[in-house]
C-alpha positions as a Markdown table, in Angstrom:
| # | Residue | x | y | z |
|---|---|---|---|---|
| 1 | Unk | 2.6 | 37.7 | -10.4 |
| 2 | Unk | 1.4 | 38.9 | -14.0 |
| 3 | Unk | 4.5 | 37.9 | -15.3 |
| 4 | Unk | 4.6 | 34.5 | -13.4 |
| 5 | Unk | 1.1 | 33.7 | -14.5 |
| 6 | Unk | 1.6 | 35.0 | -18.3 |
| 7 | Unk | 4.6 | 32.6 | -18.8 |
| 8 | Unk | 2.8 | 29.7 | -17.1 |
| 9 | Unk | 0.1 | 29.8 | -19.4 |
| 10 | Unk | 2.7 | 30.0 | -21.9 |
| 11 | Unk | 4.2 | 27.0 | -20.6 |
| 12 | Unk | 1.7 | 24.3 | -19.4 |
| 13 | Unk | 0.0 | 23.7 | -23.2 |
| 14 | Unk | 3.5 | 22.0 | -23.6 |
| 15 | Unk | 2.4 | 19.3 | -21.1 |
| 16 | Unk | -1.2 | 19.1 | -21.9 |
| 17 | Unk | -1.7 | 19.1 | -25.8 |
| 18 | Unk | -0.2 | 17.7 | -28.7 |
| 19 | Unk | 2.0 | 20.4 | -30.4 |
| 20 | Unk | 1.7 | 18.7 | -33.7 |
| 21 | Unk | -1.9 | 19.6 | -35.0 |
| 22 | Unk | -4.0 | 22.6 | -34.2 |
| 23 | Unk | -2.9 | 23.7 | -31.2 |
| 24 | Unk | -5.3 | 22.2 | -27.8 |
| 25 | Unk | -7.0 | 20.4 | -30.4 |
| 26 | Unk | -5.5 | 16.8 | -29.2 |
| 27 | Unk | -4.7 | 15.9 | -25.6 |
| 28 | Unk | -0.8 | 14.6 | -25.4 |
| 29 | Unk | -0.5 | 11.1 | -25.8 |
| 30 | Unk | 2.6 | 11.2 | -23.4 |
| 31 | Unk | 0.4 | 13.0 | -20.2 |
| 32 | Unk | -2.0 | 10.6 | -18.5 |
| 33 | Unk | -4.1 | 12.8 | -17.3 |
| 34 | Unk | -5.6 | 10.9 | -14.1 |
| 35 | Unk | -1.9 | 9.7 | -13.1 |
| 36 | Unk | -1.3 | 11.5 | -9.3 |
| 37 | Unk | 2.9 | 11.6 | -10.2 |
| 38 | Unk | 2.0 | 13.7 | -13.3 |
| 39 | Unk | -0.3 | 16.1 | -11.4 |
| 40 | Unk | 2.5 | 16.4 | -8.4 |
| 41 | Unk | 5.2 | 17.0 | -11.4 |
| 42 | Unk | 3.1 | 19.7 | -12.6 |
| 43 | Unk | 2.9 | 21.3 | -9.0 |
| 44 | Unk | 6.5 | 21.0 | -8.8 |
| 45 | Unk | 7.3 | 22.9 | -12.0 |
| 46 | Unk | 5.0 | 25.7 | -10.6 |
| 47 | Unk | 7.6 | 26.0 | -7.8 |
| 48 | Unk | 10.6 | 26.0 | -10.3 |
| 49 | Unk | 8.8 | 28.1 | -12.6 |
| 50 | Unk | 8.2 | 31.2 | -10.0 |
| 51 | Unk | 11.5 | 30.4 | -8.9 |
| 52 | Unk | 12.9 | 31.0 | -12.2 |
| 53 | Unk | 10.6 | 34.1 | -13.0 |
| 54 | Unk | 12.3 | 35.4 | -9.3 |
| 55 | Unk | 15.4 | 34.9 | -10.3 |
| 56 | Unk | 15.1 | 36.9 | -13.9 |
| 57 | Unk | 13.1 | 39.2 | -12.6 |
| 58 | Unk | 16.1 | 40.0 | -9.7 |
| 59 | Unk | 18.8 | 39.8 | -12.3 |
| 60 | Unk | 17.2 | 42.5 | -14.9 |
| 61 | Unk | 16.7 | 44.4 | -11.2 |
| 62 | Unk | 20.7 | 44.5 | -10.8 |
| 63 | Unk | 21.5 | 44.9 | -14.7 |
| 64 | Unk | 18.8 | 48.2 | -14.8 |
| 65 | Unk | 20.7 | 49.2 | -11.6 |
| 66 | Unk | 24.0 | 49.3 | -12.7 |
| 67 | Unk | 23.1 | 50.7 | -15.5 |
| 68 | Unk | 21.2 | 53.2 | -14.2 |
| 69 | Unk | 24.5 | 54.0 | -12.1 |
| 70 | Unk | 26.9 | 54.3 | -14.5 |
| 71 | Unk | 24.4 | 57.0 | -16.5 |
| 72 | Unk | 23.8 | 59.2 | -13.4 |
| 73 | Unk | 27.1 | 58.8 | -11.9 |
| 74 | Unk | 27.1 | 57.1 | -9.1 |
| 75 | Unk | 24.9 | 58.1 | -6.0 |
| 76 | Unk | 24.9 | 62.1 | -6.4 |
| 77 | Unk | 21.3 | 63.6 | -5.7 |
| 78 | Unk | 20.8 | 60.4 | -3.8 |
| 79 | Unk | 19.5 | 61.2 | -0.2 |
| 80 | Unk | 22.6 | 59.6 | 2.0 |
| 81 | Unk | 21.9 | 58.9 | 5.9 |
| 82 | Unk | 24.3 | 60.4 | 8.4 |
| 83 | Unk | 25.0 | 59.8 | 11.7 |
| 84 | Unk | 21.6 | 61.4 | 14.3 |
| 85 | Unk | 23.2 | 64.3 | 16.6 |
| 86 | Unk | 22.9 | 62.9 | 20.4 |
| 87 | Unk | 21.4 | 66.3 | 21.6 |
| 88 | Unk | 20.3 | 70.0 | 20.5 |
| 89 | Unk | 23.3 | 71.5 | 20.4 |
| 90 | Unk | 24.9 | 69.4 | 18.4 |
| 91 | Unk | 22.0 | 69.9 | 16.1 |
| 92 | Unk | 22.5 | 73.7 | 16.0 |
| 93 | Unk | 26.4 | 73.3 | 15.4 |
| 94 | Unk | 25.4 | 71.3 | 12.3 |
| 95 | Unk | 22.2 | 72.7 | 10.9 |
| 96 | Unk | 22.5 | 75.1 | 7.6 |
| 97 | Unk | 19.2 | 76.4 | 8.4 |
| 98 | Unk | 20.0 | 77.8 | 11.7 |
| 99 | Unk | 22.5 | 80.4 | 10.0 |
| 100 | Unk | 22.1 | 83.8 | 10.5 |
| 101 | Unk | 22.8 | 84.5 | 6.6 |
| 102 | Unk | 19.5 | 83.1 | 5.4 |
């Protein structure tokens, strides 16, 4: 949400001011400001602008992860899930703790 709300502050002085002087200094002569299409525009670029900021923010996700990956080598020291023994026994059978050795 920081980063969605960072960039559209970035963003919406586009629409509103006049880039050419001091910036906020002039409203834009293009943006009628009491016009309802303009103000349902702006609500719609909301909706494509977090949907943008989604979709950057998932695709660094996936870069950082391969990455990540291909500098730790794969998934060793990852925790992996097996399959749950259906009763004690099994459980003993299996179990490195349950060694006499310790």
């Amino acid at each position: 949400m920081v980063l969605s709300l960072g960039t559209w502050f970035f963003h919406v002085p586009f629409y509103l001011y006049d880039s050419r002087g001091f910036p906020g200094a002039d409203p834009n002569p293009a943006w009628d400001r009491h016009n309802h299409s303009n103000a349902q525009f702006i609500a719609t670029m909301f909706g494509f602008h977090i949907l943008l900021n989604i979709t950057i923010s998932l695709l660094l996700f996936a870069v950082m992860r391969l990455v990540y990956l291909r500098i730790v080598g794969g998934t060793k020291g990852h925790v992996m899930f097996h399959r749950i023994p259906n009763d004690v026994s099994e459980l003993e059978e299996e179990s490195c703790l349950l060694e006499e050795e310790m």
